[in-house]
N, C-alpha and C positions, 0 to 999 in steps of 0.2 A: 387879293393875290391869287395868283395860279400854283395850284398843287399839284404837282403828280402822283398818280395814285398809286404809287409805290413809294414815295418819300414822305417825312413827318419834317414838322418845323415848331420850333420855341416862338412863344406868342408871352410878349410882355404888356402892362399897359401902367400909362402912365396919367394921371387925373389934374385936372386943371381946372383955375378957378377960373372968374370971369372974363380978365385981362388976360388969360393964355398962361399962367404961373403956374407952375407945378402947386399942386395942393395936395393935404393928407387926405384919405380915409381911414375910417375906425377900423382894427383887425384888418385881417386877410381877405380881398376880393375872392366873389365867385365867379369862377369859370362856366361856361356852358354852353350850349346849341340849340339853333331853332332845328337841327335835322340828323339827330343820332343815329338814323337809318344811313346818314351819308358823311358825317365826322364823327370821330372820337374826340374829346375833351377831356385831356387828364391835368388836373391841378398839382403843381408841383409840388405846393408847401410853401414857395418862398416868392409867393405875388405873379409866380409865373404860368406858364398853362404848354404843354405839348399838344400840338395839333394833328392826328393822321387822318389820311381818307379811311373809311373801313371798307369799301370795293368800288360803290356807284359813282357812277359821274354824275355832275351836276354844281349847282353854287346853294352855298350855306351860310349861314352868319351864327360866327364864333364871338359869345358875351360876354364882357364881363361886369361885373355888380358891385360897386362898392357904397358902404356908409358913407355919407359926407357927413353925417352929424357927429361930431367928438364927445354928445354924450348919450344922454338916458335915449333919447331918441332913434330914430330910424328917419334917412333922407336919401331914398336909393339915388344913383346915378349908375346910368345902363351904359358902358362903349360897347359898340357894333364894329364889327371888322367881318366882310364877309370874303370868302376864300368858295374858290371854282376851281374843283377838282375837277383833272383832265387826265388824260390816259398818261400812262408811263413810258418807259422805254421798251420798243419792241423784243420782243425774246422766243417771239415764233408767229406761226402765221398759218393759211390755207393757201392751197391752191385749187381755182376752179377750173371745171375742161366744159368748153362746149360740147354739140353733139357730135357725132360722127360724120365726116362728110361722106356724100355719095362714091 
């Protein structure tokens, strides 16, 4: 998705088994980033995640981590969602002057 680097957006995710069925995992997914220098990742609490640019432009991929195993074990499954931060809405600018003419 495209972000603007002035707006945040709610980042759910939902796990599926092999036939595409929604499937559990154990506890709470984790949230995170291949690029904290270029998103934020705040975990809600409640399986959900808020995603903001923190200033640079660029594309990032927002994780999340869930248990598939429902017991003693650990069985990660990784979703990938990546998000390209673009500039925002204009709210000032420059203006250039050439040289002087003769």
């Amino acid at each position: 998705m495209q972000l603007p680097d002035d707006k945040s957006v709610s980042a759910t995710a939902t796990f599926v088994d092999v036939k595409g069925n929604a499937a559990q995992v154990e506890g709470s997914p984790v949230w995170g980033t291949d690029r904290p220098d270029l998103l934020n990742v705040v975990d809600n609490g409640n399986g959900s995640a808020t995603v903001s640019p923190v200033g640079l432009l660029g594309s990032g991929q927002v994780t999340c981590t869930g248990d598939a195993d429902l017991g003693a074990g650990v069985v990660s499954v990784v979703l990938l969602g990546t998000v390209e931060v673009i500039a925002g809405t204009a709210v000032g600018g420059t203006i250039e002057f050439g040289p002087p003419s003769p």
